[in-house]
N, C-alpha and C positions, 0 to 999 in steps of 0.2 A: 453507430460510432466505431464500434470498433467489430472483426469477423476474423475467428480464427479456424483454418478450413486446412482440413485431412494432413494434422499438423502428426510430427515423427520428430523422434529426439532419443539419441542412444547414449551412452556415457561408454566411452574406455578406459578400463581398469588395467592394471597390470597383468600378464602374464596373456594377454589379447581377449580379456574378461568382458562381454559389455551387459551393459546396464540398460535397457530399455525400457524410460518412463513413459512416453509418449506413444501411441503408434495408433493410426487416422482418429485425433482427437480434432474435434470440432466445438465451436462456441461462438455464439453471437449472442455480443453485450450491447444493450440500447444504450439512446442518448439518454442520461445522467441517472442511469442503473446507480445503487448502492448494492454490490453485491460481497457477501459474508460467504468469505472459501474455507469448508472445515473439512476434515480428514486423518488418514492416520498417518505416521509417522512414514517420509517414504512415497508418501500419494501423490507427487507430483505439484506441492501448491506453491511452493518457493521458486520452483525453476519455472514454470507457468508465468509468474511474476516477472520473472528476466528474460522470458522469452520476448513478452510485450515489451519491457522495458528496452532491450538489444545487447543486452550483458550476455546474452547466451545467442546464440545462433541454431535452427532449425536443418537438422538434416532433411524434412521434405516438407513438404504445405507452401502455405500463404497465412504472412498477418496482414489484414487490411483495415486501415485505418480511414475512415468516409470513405471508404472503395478505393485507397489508391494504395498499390501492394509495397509497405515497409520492409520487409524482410530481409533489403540487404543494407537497409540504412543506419547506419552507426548508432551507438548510444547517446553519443552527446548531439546529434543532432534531433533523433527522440526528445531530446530532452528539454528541445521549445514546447513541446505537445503535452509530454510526459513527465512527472512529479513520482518518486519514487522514497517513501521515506521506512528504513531498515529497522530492524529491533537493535541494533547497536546503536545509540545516541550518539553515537561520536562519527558515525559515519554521512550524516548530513550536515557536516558545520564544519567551519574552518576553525578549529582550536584557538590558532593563535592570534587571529582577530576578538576585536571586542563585536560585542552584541548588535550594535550599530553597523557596524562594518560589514558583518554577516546578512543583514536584512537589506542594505544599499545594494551588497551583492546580491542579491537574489531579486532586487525589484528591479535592476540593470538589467536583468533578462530580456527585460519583455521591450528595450530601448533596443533596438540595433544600430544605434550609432556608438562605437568604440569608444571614441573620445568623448562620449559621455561624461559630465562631473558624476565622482563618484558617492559622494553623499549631500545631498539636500538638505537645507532644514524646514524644508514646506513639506519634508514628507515623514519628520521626526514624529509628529501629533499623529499620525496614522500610522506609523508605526509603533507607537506607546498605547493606541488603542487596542490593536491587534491584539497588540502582547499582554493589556489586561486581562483577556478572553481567558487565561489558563490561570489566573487566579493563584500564580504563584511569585508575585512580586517582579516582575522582569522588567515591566516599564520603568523599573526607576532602576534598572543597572544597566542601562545603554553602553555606558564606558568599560566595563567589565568583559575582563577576555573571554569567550565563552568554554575554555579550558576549566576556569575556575567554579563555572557552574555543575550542577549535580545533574545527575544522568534524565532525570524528572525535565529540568527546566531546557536541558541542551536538545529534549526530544519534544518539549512543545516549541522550541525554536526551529530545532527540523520542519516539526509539522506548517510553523507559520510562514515559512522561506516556502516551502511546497506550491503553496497556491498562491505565494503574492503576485507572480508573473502569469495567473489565471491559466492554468495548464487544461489541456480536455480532459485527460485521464489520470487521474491518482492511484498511485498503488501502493500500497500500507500491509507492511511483509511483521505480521505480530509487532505491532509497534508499540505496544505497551508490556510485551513478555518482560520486558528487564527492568520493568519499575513496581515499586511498591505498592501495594493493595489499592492506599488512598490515592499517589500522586496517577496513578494507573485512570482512576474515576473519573480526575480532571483532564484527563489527557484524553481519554473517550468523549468526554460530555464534549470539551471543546472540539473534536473531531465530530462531529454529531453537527455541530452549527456552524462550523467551518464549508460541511458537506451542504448542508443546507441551504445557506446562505450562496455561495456560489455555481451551486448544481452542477457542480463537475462530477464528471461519470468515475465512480470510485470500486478500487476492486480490495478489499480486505482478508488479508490471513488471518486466519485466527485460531487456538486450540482450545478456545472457552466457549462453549455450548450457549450458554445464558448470552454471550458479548452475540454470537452468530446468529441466537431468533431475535435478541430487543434491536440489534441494529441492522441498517439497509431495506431494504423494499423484497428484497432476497436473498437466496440461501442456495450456496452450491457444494454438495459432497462427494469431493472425492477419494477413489482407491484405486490404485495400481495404474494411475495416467485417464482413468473412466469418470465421467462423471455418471455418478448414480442415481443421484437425488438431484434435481432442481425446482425450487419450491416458491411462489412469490405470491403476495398481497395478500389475502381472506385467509390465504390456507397456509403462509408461515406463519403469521401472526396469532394462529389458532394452535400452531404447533410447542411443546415443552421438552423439557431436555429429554426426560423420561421417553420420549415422543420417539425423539431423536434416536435414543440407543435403541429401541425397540424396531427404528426403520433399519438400523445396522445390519441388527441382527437376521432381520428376514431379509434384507437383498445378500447378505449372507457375504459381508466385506472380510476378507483378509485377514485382517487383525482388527484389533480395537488398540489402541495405545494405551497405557497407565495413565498418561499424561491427559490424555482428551477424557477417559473417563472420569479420571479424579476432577478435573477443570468446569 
């Protein structure tokens, strides 16, 4: 599905400072991989994210996507392919539309006729299904600007805009870091059957240990642009958090975050 080959990515800072996250990082993700990216603070897992996505640009490699090289192709044209949904809730939706209008727009995606009508009501009932799935009342505020929803329900509307227009690749940048314990759980669980149900090949950030072994088929850790750890089927599923710090420790990473340990 997707191959990322002898990729390089430097950051300039002030005063001619650079920052190099990347340097010949490689990765090849099968078709409908669920893969759990953890690390420390710094490790390269957000910008990895926008590398795929096309918000960032590769000073050297190859992303290939079914073997045909993306690399110089824009974001928003990624983004027939590619679903990307942010730990800031507000960054997947259009505020000042209601609920409805947000969901019409994202299922337009997958029409390439323009002058498409822009909302249906043959596709109201499957969109009020959707939106049951998160178990947080949404099907019945269709009408409601999604401004006036709370950050919980604005980010399972993110997530269900994501894969109406059936994207190959999702990528999920801590999409529950900015919600609440509970509405966090439903926001997983319905990412759980969302992934399931469509088998799109999915790449997850994440800084909670527990969220990175119970979910995906896989487990990737990294630090300082390397992955070090890659673990999938009998032998993550076998693996515990405890597990987890203890491989830290012997491949002997960088730092460990406050953040990841405490998580």
């Amino acid at each position: 599905m997707l191959q990322i080959k002898s990729l390089k990515k430097v950051f300039k800072h002030e005063f001619d400072l650079e920052q190099t996250i990347f340097n010949n990082f490689s990765l090849t993700v099968n078709d409908s991989d669920f893969i759990t990216i953890i690390g420390s603070n710094g490790a390269g897992k957000s910008t990895l994210l926008n590398l795929i996505a096309g918000t960032l640009s590769p000073d050297e490699g190859e992303i290939l996507y079914k073997g045909t090289n993306i690399e110089h192709l824009p974001n928003y044209k990624r983004s027939s392919f590619i679903s990307y949904v942010h730990q800031d809730p507000s960054l997947g939706v259009a505020p000042n539309l209601t609920l409805l209008e947000n969901l019409s727009m994202a299922w337009n995606k997958r029409n390439q006729n323009p002058l498409s009508r822009g909302i249906r009501k043959k596709e109201i009932g499957m969109f009020k299904e959707k939106l049951a799935l998160c178990d947080l009342g949404l099907e019945n505020m269709l009408d409601k600007r999604v401004k006036t929803l709370s950050g919980g329900q604005r980010q399972a509307v993110s997530l269900i805009m994501s894969i109406l227009h059936k994207p190959s690749i999702l990528l999920l940048d801590e999409h529950t870091a900015a919600l609440d314990p509970a509405t966090a759980v439903k926001i997983l669980s319905m990412t759980r059957q969302l992934v399931d149900t469509s088998r799109v090949t999915t790449l997850m950030v994440t800084h909670n240990m527990q969220q990175a072994l119970e979910y995906g088929n896989r487990l990737l850790m990294l630090d300082q642009g390397k992955i070090i750890l890659d673990v999938q089927g009998k032998e993550k599923e076998s693996l515990t958090p405890k597990d987890l710090i203890e491989q830290f420790n012997q491949l002997k990473m960088s730092s460990l975050s406050d953040r990841l340990v405490l998580a």
